[in-house]
ChimeraX commands (.cxc) that place a marker at each C-alpha (Angstrom):
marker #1 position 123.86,-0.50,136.21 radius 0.5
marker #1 position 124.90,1.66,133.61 radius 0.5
marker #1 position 125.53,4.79,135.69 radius 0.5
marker #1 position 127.18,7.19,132.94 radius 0.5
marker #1 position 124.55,6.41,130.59 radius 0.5
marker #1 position 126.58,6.67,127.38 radius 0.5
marker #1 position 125.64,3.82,125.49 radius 0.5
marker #1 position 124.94,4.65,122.09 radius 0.5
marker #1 position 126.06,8.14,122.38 radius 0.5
marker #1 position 128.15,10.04,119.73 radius 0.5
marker #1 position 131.50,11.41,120.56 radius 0.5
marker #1 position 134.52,12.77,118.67 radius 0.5
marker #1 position 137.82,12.39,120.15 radius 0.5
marker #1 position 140.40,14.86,118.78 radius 0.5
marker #1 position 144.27,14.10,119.53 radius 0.5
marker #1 position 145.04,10.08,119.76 radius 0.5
marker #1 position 148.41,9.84,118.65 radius 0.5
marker #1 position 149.22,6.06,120.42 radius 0.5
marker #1 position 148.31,4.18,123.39 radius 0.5
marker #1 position 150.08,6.70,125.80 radius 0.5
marker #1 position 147.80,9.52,124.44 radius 0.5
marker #1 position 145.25,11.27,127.11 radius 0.5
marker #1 position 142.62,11.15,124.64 radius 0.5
marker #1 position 143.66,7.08,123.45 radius 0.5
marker #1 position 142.71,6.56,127.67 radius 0.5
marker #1 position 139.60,8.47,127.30 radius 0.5
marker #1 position 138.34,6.57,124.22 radius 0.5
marker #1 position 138.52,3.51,126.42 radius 0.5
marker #1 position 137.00,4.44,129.10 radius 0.5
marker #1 position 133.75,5.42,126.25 radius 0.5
marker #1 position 134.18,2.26,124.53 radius 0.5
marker #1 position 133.59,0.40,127.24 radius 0.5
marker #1 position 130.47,2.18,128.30 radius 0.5
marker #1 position 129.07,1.73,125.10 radius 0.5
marker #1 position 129.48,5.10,123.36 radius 0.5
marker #1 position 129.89,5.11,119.09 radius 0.5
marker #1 position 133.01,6.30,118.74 radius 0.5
marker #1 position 134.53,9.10,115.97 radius 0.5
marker #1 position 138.18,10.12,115.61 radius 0.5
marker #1 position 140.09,12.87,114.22 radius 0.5
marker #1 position 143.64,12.55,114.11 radius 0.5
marker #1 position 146.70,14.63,112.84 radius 0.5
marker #1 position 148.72,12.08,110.84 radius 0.5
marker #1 position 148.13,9.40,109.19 radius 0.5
marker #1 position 150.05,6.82,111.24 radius 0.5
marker #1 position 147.49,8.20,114.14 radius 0.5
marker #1 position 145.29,6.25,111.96 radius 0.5
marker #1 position 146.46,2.66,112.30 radius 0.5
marker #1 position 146.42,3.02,116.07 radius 0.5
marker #1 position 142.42,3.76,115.72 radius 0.5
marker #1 position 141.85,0.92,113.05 radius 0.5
marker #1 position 143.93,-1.52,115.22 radius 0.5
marker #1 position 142.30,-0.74,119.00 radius 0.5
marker #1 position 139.02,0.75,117.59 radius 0.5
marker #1 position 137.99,-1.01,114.38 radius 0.5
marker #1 position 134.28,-0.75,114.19 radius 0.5
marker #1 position 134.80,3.53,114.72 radius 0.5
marker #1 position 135.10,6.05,112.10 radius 0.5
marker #1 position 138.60,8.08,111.69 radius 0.5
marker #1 position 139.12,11.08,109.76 radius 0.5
marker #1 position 142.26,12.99,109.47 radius 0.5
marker #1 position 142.40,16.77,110.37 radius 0.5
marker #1 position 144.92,19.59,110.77 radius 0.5
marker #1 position 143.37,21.42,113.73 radius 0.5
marker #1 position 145.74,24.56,112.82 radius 0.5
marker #1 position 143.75,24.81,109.14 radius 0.5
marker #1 position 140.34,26.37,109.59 radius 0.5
marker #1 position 139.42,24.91,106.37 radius 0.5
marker #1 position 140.27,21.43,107.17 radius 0.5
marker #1 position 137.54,21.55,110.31 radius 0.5
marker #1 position 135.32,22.54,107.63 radius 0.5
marker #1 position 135.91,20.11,105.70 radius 0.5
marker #1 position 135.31,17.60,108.61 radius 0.5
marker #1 position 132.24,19.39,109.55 radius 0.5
marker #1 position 131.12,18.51,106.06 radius 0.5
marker #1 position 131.67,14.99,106.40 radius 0.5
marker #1 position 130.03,14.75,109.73 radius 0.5
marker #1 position 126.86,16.66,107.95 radius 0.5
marker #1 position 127.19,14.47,105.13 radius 0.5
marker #1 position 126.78,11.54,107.01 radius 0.5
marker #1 position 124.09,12.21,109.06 radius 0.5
marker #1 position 126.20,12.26,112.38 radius 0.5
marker #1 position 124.86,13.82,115.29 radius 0.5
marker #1 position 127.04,14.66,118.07 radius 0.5
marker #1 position 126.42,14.11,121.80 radius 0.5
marker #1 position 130.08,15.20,123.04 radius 0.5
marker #1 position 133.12,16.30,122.03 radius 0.5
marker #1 position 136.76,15.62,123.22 radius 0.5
marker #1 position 139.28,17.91,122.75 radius 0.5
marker #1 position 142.54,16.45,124.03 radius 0.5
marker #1 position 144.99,18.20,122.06 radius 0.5
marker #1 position 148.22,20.42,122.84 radius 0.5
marker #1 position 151.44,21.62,120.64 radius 0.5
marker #1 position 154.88,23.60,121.46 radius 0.5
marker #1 position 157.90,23.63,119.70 radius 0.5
marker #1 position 160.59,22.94,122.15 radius 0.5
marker #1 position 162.85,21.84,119.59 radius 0.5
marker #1 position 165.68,24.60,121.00 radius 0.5
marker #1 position 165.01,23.34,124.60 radius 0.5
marker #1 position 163.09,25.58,127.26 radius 0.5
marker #1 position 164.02,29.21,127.56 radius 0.5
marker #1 position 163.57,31.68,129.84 radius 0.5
marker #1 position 159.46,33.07,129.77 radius 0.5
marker #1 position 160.98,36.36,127.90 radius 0.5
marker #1 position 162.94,35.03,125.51 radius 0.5
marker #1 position 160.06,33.17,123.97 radius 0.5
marker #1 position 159.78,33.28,120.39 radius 0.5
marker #1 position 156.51,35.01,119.20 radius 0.5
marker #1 position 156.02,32.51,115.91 radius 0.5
marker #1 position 156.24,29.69,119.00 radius 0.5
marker #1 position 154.13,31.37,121.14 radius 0.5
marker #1 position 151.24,31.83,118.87 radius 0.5
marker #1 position 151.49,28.48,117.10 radius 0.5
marker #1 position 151.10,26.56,120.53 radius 0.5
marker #1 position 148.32,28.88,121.10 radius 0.5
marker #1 position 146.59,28.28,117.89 radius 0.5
marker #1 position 146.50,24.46,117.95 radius 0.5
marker #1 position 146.34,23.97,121.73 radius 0.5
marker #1 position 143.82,26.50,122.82 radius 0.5
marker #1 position 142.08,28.14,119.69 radius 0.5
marker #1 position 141.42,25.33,118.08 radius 0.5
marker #1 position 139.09,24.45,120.93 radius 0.5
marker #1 position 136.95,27.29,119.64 radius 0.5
marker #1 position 137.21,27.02,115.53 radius 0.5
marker #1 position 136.18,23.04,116.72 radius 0.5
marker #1 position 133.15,24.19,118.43 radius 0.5
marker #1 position 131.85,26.84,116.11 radius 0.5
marker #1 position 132.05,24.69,113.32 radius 0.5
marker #1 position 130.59,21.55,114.79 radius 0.5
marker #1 position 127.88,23.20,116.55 radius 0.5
marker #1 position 125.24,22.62,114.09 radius 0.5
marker #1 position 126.06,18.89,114.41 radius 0.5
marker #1 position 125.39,18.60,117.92 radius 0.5
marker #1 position 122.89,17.75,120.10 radius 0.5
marker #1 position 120.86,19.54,123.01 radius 0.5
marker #1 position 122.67,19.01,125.89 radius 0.5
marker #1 position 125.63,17.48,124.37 radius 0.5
marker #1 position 128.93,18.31,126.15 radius 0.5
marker #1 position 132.68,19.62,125.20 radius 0.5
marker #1 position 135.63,18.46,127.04 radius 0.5
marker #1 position 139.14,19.25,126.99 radius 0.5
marker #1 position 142.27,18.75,128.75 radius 0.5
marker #1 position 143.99,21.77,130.31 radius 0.5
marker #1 position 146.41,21.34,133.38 radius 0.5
marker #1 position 145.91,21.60,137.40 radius 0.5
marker #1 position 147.24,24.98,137.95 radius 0.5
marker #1 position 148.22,27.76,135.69 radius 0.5
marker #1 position 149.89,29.93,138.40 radius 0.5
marker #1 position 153.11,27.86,138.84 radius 0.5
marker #1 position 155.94,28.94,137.11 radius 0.5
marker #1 position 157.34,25.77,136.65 radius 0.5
marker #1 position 160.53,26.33,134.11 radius 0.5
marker #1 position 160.32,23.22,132.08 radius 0.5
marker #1 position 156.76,23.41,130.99 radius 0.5
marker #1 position 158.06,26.83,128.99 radius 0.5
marker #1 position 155.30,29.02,127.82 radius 0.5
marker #1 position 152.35,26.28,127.68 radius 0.5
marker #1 position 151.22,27.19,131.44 radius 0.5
marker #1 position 150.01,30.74,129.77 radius 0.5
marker #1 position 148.49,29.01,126.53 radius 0.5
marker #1 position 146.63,26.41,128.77 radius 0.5
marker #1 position 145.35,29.52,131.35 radius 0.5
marker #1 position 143.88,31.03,127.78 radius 0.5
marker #1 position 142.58,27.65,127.41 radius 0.5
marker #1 position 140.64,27.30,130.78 radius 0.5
marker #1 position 139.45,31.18,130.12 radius 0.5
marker #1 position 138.12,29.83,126.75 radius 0.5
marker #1 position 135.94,26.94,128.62 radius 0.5
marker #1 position 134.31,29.27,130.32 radius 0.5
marker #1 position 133.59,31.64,127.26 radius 0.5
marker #1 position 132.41,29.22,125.06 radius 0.5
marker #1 position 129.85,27.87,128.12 radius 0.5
marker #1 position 128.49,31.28,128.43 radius 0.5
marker #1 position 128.32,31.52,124.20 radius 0.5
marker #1 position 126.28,28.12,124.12 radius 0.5
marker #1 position 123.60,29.54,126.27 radius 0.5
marker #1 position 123.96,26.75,128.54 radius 0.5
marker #1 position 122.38,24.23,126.07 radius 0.5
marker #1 position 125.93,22.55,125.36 radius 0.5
marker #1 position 128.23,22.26,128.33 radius 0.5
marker #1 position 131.86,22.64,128.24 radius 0.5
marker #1 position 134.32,21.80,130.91 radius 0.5
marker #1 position 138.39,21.05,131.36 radius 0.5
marker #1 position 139.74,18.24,133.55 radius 0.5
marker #1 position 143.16,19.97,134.92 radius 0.5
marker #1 position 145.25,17.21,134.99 radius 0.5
marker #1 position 148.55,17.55,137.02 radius 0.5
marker #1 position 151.77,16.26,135.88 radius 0.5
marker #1 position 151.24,12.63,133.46 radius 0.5
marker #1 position 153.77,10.17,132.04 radius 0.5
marker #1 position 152.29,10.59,128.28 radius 0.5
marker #1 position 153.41,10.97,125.07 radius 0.5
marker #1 position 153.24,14.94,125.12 radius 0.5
marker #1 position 154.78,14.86,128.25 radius 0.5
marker #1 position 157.81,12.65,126.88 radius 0.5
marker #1 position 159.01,15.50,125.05 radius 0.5
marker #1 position 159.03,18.20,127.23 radius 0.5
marker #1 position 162.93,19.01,128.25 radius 0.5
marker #1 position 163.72,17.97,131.72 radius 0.5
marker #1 position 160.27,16.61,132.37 radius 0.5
marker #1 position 160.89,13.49,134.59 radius 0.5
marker #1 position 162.44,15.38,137.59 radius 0.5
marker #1 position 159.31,17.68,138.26 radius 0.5
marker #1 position 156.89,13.96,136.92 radius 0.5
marker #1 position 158.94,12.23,139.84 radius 0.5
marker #1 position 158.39,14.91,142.61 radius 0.5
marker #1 position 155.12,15.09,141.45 radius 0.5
marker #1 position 154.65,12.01,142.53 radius 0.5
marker #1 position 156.09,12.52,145.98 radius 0.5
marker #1 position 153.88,15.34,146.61 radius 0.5
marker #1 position 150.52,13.28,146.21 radius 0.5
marker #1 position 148.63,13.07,149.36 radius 0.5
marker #1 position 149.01,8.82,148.28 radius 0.5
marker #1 position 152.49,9.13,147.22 radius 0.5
marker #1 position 151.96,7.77,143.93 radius 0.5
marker #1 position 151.74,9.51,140.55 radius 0.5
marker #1 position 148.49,10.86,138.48 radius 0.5
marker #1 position 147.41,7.94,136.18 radius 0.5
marker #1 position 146.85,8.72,132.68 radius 0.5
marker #1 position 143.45,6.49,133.03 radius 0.5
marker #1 position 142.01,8.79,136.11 radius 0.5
marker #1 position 142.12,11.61,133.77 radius 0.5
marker #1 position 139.88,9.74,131.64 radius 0.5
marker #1 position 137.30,8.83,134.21 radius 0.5
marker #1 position 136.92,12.12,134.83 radius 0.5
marker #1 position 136.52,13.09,130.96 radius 0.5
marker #1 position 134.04,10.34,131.06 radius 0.5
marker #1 position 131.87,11.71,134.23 radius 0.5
marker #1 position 132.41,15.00,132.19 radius 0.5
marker #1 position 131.04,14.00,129.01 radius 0.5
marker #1 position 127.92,11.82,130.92 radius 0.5
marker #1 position 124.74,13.56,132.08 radius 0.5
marker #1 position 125.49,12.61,135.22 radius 0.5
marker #1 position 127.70,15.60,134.99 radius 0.5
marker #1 position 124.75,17.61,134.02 radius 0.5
marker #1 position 124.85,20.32,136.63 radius 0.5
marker #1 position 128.71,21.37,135.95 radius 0.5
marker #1 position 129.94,23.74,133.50 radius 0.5
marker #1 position 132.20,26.52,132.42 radius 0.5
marker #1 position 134.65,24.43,134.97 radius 0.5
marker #1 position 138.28,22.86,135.97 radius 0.5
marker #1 position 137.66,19.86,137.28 radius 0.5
marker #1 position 141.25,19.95,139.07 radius 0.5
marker #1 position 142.50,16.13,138.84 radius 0.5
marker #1 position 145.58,15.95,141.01 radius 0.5
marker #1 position 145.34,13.33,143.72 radius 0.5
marker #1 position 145.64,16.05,146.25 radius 0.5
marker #1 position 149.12,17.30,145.00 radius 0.5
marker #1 position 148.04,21.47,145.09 radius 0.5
marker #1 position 147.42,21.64,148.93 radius 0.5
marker #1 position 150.45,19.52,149.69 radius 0.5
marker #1 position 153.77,21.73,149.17 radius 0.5
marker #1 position 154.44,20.99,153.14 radius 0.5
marker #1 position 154.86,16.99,153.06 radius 0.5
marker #1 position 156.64,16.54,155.68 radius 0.5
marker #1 position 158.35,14.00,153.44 radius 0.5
marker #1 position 159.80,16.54,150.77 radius 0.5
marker #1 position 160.49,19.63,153.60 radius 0.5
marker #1 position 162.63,16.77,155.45 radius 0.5
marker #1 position 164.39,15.90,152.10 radius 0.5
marker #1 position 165.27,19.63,151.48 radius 0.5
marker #1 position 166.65,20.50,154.64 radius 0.5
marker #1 position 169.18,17.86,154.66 radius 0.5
marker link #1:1,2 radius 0.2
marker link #1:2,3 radius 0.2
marker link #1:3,4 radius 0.2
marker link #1:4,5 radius 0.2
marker link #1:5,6 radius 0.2
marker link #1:6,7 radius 0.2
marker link #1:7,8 radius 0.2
marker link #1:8,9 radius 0.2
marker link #1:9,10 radius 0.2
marker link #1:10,11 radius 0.2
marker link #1:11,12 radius 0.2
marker link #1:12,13 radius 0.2
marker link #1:13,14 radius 0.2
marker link #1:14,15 radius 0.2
marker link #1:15,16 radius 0.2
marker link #1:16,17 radius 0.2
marker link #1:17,18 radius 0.2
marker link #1:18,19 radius 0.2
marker link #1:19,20 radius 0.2
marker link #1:20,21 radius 0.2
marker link #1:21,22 radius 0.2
marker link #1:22,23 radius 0.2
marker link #1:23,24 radius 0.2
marker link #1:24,25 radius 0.2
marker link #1:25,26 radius 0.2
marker link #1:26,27 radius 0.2
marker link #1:27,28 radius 0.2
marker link #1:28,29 radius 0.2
marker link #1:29,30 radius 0.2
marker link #1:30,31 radius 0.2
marker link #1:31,32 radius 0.2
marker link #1:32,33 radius 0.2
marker link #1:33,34 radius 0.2
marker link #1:34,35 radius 0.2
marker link #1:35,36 radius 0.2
marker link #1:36,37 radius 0.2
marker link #1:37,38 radius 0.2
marker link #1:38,39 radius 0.2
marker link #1:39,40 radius 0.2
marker link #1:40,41 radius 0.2
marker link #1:41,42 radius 0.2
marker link #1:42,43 radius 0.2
marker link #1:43,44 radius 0.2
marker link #1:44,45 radius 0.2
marker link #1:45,46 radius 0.2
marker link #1:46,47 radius 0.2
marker link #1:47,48 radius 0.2
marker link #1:48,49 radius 0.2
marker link #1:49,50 radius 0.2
marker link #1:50,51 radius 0.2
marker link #1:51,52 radius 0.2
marker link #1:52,53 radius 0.2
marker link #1:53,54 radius 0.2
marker link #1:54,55 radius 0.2
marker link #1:55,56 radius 0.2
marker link #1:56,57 radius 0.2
marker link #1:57,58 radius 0.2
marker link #1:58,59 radius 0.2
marker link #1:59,60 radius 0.2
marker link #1:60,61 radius 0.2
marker link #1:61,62 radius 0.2
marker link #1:62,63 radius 0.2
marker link #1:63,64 radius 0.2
marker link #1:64,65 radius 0.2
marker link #1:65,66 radius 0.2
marker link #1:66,67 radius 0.2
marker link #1:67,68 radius 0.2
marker link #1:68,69 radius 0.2
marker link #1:69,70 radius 0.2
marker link #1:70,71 radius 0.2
marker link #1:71,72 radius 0.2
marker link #1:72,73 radius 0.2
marker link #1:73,74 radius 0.2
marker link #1:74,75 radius 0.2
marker link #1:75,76 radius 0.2
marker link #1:76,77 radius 0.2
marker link #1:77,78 radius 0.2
marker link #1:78,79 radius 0.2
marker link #1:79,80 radius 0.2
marker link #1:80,81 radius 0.2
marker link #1:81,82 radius 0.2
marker link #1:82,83 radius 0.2
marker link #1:83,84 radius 0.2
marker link #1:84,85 radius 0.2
marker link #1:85,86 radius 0.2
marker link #1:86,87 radius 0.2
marker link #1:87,88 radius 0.2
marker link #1:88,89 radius 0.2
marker link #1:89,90 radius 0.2
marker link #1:90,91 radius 0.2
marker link #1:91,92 radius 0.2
marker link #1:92,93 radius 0.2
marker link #1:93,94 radius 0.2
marker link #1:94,95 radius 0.2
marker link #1:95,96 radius 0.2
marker link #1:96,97 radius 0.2
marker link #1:97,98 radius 0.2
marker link #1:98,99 radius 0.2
marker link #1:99,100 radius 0.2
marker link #1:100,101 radius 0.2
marker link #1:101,102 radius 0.2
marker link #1:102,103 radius 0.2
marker link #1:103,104 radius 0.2
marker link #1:104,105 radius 0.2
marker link #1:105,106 radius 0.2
marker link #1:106,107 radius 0.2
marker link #1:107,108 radius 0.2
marker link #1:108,109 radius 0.2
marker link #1:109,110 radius 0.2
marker link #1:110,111 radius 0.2
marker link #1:111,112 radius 0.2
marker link #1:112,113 radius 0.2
marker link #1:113,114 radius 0.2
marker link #1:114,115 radius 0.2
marker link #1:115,116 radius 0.2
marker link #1:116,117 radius 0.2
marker link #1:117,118 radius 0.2
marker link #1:118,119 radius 0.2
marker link #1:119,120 radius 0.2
marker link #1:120,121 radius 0.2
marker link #1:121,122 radius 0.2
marker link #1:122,123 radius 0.2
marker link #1:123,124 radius 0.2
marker link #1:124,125 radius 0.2
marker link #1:125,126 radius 0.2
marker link #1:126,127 radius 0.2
marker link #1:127,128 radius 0.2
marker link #1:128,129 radius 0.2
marker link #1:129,130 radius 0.2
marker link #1:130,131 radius 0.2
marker link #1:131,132 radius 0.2
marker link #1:132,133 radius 0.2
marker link #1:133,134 radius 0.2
marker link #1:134,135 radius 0.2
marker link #1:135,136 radius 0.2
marker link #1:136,137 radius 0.2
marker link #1:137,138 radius 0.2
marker link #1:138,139 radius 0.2
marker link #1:139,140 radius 0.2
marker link #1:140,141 radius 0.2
marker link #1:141,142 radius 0.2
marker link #1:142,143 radius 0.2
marker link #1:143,144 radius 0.2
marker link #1:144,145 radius 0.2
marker link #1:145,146 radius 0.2
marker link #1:146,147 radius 0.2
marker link #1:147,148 radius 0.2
marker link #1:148,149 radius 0.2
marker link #1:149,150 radius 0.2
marker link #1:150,151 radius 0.2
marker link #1:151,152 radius 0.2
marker link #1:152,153 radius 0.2
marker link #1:153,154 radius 0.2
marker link #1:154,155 radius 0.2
marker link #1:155,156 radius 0.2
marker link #1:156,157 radius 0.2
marker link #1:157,158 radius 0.2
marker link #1:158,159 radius 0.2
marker link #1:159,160 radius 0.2
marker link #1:160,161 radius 0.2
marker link #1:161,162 radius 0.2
marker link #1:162,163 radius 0.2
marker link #1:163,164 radius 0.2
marker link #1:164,165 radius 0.2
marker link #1:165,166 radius 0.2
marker link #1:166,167 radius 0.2
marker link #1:167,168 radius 0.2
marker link #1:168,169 radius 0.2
marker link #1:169,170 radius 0.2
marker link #1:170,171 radius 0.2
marker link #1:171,172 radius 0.2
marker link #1:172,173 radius 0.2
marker link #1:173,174 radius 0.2
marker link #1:174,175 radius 0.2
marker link #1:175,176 radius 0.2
marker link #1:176,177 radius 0.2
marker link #1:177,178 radius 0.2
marker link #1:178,179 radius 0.2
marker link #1:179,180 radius 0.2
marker link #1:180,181 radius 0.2
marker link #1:181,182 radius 0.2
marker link #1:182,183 radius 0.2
marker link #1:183,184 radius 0.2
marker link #1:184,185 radius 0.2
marker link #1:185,186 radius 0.2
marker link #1:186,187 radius 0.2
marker link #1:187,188 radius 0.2
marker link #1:188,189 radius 0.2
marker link #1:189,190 radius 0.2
marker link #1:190,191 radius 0.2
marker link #1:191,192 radius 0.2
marker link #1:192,193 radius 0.2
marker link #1:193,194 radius 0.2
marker link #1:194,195 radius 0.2
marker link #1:195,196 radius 0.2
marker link #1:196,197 radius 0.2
marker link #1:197,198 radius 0.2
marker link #1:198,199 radius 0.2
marker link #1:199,200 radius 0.2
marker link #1:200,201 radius 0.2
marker link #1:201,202 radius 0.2
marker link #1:202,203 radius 0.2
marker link #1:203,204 radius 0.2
marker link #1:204,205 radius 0.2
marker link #1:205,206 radius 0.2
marker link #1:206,207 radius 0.2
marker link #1:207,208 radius 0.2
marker link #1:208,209 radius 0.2
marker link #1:209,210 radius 0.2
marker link #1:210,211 radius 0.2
marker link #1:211,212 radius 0.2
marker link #1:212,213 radius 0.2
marker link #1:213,214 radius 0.2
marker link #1:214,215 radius 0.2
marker link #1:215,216 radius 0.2
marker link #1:216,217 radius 0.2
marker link #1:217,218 radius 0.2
marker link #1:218,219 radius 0.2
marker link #1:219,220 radius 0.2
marker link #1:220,221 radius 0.2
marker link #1:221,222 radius 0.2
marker link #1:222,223 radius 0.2
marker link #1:223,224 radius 0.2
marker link #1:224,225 radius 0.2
marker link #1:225,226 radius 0.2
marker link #1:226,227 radius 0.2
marker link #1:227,228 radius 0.2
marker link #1:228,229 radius 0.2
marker link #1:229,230 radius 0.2
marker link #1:230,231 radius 0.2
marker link #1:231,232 radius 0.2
marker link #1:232,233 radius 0.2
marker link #1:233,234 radius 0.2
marker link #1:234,235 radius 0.2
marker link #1:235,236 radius 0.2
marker link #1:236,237 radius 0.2
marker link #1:237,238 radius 0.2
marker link #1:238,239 radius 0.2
marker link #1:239,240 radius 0.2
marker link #1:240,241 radius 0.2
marker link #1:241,242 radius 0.2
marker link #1:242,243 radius 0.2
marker link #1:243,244 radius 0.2
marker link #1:244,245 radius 0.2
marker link #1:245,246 radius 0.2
marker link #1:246,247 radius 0.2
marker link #1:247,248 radius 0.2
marker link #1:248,249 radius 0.2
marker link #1:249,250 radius 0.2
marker link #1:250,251 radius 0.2
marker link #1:251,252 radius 0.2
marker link #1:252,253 radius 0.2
marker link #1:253,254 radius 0.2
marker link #1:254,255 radius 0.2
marker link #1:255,256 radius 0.2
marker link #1:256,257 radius 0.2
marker link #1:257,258 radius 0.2
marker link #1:258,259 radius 0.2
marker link #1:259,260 radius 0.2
marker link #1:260,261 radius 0.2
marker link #1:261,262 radius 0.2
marker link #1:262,263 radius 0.2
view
């Protein structure tokens, strides 16, 4: 039974980088229920890793910090006829190159780059491919499982991807309903992104602790849910969350981890 009932449809994926990438997981998941496939990548070298696991699919390189350049891709998509049935937006950027800093001492250039390719470009992506898609076509993109902890390694992204779940719901109420767009908040992931966040494999490793299963978020649940998202059978949520944690946010009393403190 094909219960997503996404066989044939057209959807863009925006930020494979390799195998390890969110949105590399979420293309899989599509491929194998039969969705036509279209990439957008940053680099070239993102290409090969389309043309060797996804051959028969189109990839087009983008800079999602150049309005222009979505333009431009918009133009090729109109140019070739392509009609869109989703859109996944699986993309995120901070410079961390000088390690993570206290909130306030968070350079402003930083600041406002992470927040131009990791949240606005959500928005100059969906105003420009509007026209290309299709009634009742829906927008996903990948945000995190809680915005309100101040966890110090993830720096200054928890703000950016707070404006990003604020822009979900914006956008929903912009489309007049006719285009859905969601966020799976995905809790802490052993990804490419998250490899080069400063100290990130203490808080991935209690992270895992603090499941209600004991056993870390996998990068492929994530995509499930993008899948469900993107899927009509989805077609009653939007301007949503979708919180994907495996139970981690209503566990900070494991007995486990209280025992392992008070030692």
């Amino acid at each position: 039974m094909d219960f997503l009932q996404l066989n044939g449809k057209k959807i863009i994926i925006f930020g494979v980088a390799n195998r390890r990438s969110v949105a590399f997981h979420i293309a899989k998941v599509l491929k194998e229920a039969g969705a036509e496939l279209i990439f957008s990548v940053f680099l070239e070298d993102h290409k090969k890793v389309i043309n060797k696991f996804f051959p028969e699919s189109k990839v087009f390189q983008c800079d999602l910090s150049s309005k222009n350049e979505i333009a431009s891709l918009a133009t090729e998509l109109k140019n070739l006829k392509i009609g869109l049935d989703g859109i996944v937006h699986s993309v995120a950027f901070a410079n961390f190159s000088e390690g993570i800093k206290p909130f306030h001492k968070v350079k402003k250039e930083d600041f406002m780059q992470a927040i131009d390719i990791s949240c606005f470009s959500l928005i100059e992506i969906t105003g420009q491919l509007k026209n290309l898609m299709k009634e009742n076509a829906s927008i996903v993109t990948i945000s995190i499982s809680t915005t309100r902890m101040a966890a110090e390694n993830y720096g200054y992204m928890a703000p950016i991807k707070a404006a990003l779940d604020s822009s979900v719901v914006f956008l929903a109420k912009s489309l007049g309903g006719q285009i859905r767009v969601n966020a799976v908040g995905a809790s802490l992931l052993k990804t490419s992104s998250s490899a080069g966040i400063p100290g990130y494999i203490e808080p991935y490793l209690f992270a895992e602790k603090a499941t209600l299963r004991k056993e870390a978020l996998k990068t492929e649940e994530v995509a499930n849910t993008a899948a469900f998202l993107l899927s009509s059978r989805s077609s009653g949520i939007t301007a949503q969350t979708l919180v994907v944690d495996a139970g981690m946010s209503i566990n900070y009393f494991d007995k486990e981890i209280v025992k392992a403190v008070i030692k």
